[in-house]
PQR file of N, CA, C, O and H, with PARSE charges and radii, in Angstrom:
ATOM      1  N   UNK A   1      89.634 -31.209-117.405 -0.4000 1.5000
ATOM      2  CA  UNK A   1      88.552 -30.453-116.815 -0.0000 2.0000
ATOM      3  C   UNK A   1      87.227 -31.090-117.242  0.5500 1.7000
ATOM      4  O   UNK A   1      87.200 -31.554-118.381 -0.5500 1.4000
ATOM      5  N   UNK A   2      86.093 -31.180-116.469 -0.4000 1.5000
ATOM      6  CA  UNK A   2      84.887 -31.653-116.606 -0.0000 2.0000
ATOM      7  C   UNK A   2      84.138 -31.124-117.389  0.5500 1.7000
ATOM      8  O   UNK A   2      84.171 -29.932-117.085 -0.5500 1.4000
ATOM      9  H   UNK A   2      86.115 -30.803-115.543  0.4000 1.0000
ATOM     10  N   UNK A   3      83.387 -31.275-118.325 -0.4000 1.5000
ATOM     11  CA  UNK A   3      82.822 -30.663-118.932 -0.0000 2.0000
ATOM     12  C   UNK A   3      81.359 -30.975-118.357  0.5500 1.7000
ATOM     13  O   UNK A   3      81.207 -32.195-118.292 -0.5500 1.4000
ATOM     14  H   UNK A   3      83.360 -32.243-118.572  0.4000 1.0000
ATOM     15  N   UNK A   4      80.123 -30.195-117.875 -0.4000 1.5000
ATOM     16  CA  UNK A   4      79.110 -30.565-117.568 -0.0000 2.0000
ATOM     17  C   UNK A   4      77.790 -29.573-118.725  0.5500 1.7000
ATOM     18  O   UNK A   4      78.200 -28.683-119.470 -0.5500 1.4000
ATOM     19  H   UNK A   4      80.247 -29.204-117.928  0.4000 1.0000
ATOM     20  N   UNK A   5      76.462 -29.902-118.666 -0.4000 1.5000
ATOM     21  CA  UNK A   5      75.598 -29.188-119.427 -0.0000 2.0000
ATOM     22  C   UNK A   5      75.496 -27.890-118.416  0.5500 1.7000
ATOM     23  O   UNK A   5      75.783 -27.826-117.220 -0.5500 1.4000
ATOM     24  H   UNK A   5      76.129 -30.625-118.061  0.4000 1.0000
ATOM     25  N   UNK A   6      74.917 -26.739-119.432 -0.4000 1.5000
ATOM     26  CA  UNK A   6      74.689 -25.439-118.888 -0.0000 2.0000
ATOM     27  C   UNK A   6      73.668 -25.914-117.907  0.5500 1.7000
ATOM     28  O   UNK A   6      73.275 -27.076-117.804 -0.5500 1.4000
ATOM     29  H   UNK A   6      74.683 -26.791-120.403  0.4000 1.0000
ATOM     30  N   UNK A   7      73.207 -24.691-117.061 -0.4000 1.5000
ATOM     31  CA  UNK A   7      72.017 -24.703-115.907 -0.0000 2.0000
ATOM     32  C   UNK A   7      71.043 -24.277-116.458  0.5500 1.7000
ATOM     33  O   UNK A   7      71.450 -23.547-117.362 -0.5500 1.4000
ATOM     34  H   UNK A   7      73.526 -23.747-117.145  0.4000 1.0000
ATOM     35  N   UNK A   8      69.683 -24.308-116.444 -0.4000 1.5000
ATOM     36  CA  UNK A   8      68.809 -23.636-116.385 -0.0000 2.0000
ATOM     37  C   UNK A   8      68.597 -21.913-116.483  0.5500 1.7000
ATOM     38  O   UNK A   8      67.914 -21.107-117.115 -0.5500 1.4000
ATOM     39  H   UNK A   8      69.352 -24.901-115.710  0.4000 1.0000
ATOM     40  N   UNK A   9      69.828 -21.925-115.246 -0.4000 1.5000
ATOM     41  CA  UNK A   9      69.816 -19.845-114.879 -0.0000 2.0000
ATOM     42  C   UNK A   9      71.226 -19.704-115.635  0.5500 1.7000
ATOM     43  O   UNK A   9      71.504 -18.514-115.485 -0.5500 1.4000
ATOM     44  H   UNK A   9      70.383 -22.579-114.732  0.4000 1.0000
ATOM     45  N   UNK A  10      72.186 -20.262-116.318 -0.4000 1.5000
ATOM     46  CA  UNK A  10      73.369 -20.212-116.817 -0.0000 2.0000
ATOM     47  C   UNK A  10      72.940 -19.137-118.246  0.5500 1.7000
ATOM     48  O   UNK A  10      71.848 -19.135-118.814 -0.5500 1.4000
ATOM     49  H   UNK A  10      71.961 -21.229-116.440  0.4000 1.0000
ATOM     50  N   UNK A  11      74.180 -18.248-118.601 -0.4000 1.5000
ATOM     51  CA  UNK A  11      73.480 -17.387-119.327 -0.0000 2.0000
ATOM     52  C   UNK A  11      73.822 -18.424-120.977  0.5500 1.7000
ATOM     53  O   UNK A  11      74.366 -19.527-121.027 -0.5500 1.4000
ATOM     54  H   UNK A  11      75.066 -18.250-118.139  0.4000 1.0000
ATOM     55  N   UNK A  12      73.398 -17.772-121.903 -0.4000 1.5000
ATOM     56  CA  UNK A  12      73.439 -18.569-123.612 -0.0000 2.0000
ATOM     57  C   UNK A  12      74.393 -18.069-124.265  0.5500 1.7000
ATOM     58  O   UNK A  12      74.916 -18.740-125.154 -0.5500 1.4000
ATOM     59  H   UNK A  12      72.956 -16.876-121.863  0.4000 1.0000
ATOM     60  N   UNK A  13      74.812 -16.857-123.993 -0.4000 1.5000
ATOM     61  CA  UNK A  13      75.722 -15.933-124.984 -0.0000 2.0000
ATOM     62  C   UNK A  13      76.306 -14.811-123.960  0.5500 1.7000
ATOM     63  O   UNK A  13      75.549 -14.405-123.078 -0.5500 1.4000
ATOM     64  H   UNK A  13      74.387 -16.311-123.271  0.4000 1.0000
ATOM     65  N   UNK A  14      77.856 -14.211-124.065 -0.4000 1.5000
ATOM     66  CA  UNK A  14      78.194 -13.864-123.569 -0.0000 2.0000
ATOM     67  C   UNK A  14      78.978 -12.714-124.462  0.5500 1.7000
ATOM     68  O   UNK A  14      80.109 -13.157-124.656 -0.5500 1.4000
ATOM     69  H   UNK A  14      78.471 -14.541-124.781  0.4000 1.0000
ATOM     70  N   UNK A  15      78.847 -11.508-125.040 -0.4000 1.5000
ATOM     71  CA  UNK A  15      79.189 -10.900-125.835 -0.0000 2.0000
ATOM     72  C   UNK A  15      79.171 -11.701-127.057  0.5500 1.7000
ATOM     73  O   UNK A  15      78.163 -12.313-127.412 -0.5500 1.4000
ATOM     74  H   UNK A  15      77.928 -11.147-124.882  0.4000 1.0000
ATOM     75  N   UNK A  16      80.064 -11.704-127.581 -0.4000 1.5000
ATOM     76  CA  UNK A  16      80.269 -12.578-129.425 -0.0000 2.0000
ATOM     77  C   UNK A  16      80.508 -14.243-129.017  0.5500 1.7000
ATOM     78  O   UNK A  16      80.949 -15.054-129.832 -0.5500 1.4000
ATOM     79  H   UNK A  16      80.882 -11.207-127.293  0.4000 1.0000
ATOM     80  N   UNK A  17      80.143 -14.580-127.639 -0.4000 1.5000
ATOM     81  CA  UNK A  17      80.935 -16.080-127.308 -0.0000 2.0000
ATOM     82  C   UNK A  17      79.439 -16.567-127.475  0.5500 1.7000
ATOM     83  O   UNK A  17      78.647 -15.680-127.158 -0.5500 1.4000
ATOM     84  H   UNK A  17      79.785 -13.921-126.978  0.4000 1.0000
ATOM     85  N   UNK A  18      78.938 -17.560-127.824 -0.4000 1.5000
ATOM     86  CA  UNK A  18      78.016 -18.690-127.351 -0.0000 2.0000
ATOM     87  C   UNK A  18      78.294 -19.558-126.693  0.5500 1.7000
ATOM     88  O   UNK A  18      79.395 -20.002-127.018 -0.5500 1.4000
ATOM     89  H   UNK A  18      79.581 -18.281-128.081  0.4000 1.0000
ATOM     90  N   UNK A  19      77.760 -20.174-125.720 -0.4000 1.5000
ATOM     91  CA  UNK A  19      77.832 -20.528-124.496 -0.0000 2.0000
ATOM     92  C   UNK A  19      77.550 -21.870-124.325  0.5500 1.7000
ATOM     93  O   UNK A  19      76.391 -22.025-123.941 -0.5500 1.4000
ATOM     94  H   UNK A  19      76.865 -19.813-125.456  0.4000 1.0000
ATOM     95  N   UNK A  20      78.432 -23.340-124.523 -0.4000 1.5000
ATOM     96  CA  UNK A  20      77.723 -24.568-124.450 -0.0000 2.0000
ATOM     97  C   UNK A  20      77.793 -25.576-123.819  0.5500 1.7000
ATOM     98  O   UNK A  20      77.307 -26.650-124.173 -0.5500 1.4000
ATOM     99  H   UNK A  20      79.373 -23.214-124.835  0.4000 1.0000
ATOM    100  N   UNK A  21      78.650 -25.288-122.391 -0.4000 1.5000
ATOM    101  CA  UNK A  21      78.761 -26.226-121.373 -0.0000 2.0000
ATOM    102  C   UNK A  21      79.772 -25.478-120.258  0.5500 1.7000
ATOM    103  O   UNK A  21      80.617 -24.648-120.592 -0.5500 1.4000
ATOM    104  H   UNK A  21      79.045 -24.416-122.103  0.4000 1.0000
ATOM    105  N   UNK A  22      79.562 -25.870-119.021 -0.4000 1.5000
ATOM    106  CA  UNK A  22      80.211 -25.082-117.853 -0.0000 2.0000
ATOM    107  C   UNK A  22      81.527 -26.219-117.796  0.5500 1.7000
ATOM    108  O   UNK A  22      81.460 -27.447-117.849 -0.5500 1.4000
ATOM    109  H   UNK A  22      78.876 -26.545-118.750  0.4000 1.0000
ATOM    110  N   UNK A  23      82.807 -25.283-117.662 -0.4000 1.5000
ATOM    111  CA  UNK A  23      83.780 -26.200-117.441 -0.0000 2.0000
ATOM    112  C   UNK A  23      84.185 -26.604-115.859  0.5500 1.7000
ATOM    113  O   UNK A  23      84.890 -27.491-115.379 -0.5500 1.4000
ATOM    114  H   UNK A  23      82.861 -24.286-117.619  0.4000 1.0000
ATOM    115  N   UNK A  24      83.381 -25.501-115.288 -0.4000 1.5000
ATOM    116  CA  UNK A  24      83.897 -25.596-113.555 -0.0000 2.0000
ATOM    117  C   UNK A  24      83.430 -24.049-113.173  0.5500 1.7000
ATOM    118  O   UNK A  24      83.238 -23.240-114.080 -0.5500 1.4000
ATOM    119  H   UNK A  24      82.809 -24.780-115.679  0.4000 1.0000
ATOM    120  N   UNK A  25      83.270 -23.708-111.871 -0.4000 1.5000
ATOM    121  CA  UNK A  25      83.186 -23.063-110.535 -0.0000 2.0000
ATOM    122  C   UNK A  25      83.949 -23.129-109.633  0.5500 1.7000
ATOM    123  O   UNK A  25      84.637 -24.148-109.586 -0.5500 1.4000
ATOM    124  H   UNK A  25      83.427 -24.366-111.134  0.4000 1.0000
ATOM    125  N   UNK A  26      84.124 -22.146-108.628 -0.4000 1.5000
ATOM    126  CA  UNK A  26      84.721 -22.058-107.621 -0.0000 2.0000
ATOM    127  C   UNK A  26      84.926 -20.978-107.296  0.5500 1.7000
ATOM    128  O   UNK A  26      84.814 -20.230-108.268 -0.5500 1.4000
ATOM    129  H   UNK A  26      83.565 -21.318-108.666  0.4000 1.0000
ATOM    130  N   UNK A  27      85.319 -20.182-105.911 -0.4000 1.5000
ATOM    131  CA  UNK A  27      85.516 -19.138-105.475 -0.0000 2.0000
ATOM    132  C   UNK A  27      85.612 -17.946-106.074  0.5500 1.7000
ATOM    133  O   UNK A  27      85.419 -17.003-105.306 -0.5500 1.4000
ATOM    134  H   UNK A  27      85.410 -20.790-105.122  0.4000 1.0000
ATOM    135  N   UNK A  28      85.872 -17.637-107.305 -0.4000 1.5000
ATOM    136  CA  UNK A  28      86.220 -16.461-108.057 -0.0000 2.0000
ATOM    137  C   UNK A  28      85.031 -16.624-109.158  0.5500 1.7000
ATOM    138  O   UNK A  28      84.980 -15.655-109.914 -0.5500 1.4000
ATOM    139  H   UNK A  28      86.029 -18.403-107.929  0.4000 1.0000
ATOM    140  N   UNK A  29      84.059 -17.641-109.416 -0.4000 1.5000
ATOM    141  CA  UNK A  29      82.975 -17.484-110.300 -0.0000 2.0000
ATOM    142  C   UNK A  29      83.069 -18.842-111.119  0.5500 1.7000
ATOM    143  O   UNK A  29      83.379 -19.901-110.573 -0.5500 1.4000
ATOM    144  H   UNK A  29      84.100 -18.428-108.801  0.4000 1.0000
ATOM    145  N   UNK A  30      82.794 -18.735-112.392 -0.4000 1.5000
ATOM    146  CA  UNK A  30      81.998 -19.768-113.267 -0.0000 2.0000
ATOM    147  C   UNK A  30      82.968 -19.837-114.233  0.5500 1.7000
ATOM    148  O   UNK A  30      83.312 -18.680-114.476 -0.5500 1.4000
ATOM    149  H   UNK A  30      82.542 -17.875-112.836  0.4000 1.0000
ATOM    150  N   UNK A  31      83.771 -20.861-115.112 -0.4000 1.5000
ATOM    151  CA  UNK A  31      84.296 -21.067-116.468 -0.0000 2.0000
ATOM    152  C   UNK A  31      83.600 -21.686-117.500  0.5500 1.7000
ATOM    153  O   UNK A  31      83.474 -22.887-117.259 -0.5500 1.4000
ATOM    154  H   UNK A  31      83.491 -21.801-114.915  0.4000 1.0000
ATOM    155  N   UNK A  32      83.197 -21.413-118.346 -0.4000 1.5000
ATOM    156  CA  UNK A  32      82.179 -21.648-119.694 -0.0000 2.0000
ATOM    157  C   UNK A  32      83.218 -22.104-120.963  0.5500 1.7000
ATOM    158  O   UNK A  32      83.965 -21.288-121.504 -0.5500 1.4000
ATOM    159  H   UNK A  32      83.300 -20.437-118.541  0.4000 1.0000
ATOM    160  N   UNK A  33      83.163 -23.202-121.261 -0.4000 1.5000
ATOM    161  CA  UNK A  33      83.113 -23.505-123.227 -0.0000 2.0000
ATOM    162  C   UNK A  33      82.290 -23.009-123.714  0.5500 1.7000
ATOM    163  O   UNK A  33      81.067 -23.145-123.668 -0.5500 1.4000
ATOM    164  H   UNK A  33      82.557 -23.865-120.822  0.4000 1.0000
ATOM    165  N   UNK A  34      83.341 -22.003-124.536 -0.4000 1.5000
ATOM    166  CA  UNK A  34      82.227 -21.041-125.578 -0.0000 2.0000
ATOM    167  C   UNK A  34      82.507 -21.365-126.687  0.5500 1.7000
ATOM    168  O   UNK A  34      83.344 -22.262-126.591 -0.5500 1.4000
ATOM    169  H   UNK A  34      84.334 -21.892-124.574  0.4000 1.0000
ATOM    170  N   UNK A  35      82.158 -21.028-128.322 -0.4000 1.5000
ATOM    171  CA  UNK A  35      82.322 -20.511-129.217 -0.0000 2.0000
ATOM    172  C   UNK A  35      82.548 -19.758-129.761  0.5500 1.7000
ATOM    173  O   UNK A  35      81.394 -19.369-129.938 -0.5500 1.4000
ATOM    174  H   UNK A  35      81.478 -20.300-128.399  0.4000 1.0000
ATOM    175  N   UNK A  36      83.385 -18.780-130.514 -0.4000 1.5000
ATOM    176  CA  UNK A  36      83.662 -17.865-130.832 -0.0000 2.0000
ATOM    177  C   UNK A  36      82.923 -17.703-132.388  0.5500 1.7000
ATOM    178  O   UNK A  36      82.510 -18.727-132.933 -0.5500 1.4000
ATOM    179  H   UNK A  36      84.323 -19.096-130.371  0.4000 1.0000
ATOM    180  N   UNK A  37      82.783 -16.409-133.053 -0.4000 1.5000
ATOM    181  CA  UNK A  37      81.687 -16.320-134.050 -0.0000 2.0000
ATOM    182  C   UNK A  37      82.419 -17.165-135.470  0.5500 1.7000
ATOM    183  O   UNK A  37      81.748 -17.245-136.499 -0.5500 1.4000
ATOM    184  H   UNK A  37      83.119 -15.577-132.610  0.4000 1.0000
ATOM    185  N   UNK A  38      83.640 -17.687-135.419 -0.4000 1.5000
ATOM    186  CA  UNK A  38      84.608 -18.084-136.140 -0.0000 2.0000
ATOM    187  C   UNK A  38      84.691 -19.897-135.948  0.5500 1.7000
ATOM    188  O   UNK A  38      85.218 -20.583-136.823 -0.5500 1.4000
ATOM    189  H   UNK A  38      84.185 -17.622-134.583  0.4000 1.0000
ATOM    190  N   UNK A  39      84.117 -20.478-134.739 -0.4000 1.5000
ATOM    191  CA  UNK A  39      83.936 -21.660-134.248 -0.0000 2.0000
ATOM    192  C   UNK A  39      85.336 -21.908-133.329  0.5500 1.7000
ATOM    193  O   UNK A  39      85.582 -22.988-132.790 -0.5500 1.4000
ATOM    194  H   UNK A  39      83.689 -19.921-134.028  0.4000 1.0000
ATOM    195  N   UNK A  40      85.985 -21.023-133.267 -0.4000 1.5000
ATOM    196  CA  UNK A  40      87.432 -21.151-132.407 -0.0000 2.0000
ATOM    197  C   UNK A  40      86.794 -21.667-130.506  0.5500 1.7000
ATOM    198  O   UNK A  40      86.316 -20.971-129.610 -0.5500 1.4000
ATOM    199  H   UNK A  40      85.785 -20.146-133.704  0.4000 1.0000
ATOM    200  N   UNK A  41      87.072 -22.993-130.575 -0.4000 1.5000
ATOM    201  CA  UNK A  41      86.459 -23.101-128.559 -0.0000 2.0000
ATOM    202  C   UNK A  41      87.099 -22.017-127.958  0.5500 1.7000
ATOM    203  O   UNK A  41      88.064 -21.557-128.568 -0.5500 1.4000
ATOM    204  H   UNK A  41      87.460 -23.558-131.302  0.4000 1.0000
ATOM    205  N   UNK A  42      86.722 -21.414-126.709 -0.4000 1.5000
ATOM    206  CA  UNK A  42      86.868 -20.866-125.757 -0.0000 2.0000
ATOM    207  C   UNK A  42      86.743 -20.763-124.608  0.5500 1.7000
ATOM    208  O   UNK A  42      85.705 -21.383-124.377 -0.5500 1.4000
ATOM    209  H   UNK A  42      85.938 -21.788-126.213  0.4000 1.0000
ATOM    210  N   UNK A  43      87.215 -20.281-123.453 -0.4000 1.5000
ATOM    211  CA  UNK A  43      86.974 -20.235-122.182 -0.0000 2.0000
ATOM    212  C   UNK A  43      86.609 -19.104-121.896  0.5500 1.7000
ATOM    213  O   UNK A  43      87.159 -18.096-122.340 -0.5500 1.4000
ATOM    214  H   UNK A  43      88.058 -19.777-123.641  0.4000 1.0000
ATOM    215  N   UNK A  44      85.346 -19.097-120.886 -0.4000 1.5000
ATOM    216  CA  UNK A  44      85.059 -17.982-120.739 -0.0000 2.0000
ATOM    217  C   UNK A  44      84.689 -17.719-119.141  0.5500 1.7000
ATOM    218  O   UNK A  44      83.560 -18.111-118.845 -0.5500 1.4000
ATOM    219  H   UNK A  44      84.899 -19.916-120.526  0.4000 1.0000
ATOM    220  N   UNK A  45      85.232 -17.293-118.376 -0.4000 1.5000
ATOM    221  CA  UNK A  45      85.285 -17.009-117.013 -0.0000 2.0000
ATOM    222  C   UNK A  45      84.401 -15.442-116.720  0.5500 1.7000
ATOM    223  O   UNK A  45      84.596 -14.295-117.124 -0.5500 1.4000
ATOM    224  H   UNK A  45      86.149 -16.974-118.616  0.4000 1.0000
ATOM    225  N   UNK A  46      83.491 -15.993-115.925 -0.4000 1.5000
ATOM    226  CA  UNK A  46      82.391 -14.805-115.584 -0.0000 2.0000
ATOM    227  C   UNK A  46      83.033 -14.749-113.727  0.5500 1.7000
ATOM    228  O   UNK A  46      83.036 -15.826-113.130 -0.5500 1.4000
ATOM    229  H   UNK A  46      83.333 -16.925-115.597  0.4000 1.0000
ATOM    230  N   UNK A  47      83.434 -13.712-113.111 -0.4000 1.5000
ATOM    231  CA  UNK A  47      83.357 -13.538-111.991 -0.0000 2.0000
ATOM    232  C   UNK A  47      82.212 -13.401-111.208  0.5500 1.7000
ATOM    233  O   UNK A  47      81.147 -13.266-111.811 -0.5500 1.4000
ATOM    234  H   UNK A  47      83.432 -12.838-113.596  0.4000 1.0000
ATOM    235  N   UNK A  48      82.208 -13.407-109.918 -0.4000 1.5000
ATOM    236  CA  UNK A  48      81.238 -13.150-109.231 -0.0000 2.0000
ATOM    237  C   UNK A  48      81.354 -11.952-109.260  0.5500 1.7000
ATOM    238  O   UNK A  48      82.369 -11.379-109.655 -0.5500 1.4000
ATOM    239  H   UNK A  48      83.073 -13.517-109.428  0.4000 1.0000
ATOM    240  N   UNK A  49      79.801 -11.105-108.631 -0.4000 1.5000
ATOM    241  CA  UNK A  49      80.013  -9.520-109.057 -0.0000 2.0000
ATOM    242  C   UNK A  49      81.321  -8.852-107.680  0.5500 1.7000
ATOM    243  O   UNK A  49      82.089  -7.921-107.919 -0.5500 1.4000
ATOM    244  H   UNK A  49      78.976 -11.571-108.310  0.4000 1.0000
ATOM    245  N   UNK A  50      81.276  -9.526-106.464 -0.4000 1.5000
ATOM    246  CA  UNK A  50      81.946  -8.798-105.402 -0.0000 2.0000
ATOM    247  C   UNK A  50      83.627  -9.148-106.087  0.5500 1.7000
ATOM    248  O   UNK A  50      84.447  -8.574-105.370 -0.5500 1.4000
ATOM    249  H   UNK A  50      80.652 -10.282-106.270  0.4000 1.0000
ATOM    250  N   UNK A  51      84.327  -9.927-107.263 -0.4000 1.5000
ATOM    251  CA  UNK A  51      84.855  -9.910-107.557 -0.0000 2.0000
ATOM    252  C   UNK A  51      85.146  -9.363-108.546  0.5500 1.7000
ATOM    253  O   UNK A  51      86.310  -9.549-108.900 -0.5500 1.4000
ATOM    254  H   UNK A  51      83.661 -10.393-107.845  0.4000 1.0000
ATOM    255  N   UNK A  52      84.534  -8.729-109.176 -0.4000 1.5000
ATOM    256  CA  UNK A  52      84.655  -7.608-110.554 -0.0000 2.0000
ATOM    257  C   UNK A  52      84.691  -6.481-110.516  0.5500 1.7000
ATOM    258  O   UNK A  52      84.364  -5.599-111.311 -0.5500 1.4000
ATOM    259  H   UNK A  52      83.589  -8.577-108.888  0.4000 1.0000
ATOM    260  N   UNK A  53      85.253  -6.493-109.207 -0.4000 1.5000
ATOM    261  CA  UNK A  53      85.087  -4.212-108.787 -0.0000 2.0000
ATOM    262  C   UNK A  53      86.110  -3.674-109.924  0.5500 1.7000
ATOM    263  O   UNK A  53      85.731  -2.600-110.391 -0.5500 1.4000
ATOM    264  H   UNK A  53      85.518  -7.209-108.562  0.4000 1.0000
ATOM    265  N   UNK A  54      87.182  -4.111-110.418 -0.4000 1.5000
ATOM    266  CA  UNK A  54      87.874  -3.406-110.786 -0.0000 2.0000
ATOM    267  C   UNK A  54      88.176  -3.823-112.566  0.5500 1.7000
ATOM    268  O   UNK A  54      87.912  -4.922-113.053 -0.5500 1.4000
ATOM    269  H   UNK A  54      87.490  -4.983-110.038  0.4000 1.0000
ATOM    270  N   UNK A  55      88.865  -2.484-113.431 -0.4000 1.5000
ATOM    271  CA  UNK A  55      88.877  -3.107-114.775 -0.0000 2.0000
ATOM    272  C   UNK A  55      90.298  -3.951-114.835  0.5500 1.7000
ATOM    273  O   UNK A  55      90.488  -4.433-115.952 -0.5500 1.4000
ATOM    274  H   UNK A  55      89.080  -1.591-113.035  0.4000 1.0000
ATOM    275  N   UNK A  56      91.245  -4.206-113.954 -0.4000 1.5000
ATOM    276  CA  UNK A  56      92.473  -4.798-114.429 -0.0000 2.0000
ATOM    277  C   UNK A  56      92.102  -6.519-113.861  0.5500 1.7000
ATOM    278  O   UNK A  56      93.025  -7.270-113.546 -0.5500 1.4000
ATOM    279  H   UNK A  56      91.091  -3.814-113.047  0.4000 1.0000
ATOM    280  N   UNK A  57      90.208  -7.088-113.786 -0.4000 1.5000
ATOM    281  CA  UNK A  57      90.034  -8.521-113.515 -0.0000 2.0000
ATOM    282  C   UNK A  57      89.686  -9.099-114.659  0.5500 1.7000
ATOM    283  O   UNK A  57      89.569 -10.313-114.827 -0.5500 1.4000
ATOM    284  H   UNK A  57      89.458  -6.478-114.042  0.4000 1.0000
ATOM    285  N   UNK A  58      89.454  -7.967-115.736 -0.4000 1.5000
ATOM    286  CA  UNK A  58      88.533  -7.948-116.893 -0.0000 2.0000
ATOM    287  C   UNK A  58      89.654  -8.927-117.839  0.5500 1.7000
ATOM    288  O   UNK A  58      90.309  -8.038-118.383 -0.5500 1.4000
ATOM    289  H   UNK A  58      89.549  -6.981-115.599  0.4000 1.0000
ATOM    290  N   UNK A  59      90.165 -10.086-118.273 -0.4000 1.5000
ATOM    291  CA  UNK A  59      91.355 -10.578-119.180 -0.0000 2.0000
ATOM    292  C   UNK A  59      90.379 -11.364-120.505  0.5500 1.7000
ATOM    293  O   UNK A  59      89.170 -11.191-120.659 -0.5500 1.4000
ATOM    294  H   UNK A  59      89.633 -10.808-117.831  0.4000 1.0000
ATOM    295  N   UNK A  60      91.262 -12.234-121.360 -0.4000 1.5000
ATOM    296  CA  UNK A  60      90.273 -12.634-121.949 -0.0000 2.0000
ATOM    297  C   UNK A  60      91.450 -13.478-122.811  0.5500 1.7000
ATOM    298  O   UNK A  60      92.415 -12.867-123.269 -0.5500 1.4000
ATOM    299  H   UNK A  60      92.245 -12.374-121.235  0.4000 1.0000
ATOM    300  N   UNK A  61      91.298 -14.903-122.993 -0.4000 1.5000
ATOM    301  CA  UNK A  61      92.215 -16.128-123.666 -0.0000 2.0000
ATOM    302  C   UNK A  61      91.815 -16.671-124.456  0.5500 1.7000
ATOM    303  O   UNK A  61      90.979 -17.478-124.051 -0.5500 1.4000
ATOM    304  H   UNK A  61      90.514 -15.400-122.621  0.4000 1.0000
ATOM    305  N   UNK A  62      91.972 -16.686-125.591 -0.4000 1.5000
ATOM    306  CA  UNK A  62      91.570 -17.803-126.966 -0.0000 2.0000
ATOM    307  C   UNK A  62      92.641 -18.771-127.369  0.5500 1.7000
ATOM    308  O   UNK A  62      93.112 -18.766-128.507 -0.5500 1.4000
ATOM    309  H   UNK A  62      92.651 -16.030-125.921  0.4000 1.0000
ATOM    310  N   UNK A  63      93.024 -19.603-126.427 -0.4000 1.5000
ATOM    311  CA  UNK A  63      93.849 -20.391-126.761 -0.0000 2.0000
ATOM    312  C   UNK A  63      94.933 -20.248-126.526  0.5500 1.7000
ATOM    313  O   UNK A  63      95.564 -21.203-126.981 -0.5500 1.4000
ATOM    314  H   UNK A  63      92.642 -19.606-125.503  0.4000 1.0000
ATOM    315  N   UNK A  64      95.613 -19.485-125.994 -0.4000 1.5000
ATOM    316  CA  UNK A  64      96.785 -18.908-126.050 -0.0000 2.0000
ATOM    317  C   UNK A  64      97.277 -19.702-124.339  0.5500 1.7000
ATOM    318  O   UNK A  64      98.385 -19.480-123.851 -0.5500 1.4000
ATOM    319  H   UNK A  64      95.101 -18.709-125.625  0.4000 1.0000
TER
END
């Protein structure tokens, strides 16, 4: 996967994740390399909002 620099309008922090390069986009929203407050990398997938109506889109992976 590509790793590119954040955007300008890209957010910095995302709950406890810090936020330091976009891994990709596409139809369902944005994937982020984060940090975790522990230094563990992460992925962090923000949906678009017409894709977040519901709580069973809400998941969340540290490696696993």
């Amino acid at each position: 996967m590509a790793r590119t620099s954040l955007r300008p309008d890209d957010p910095t922090r995302i709950g406890h994740y810090r936020l330091t390069a976009r891994l990709g986009s596409g139809g369902m929203g944005v994937v982020y390399l984060g940090v975790a407050w522990d230094g563990t990398p992460v992925a962090v997938k923000v949906l678009r909002p017409d894709m977040a109506g519901t709580r069973s889109t809400a998941t969340g992976s540290a490696g696993r």
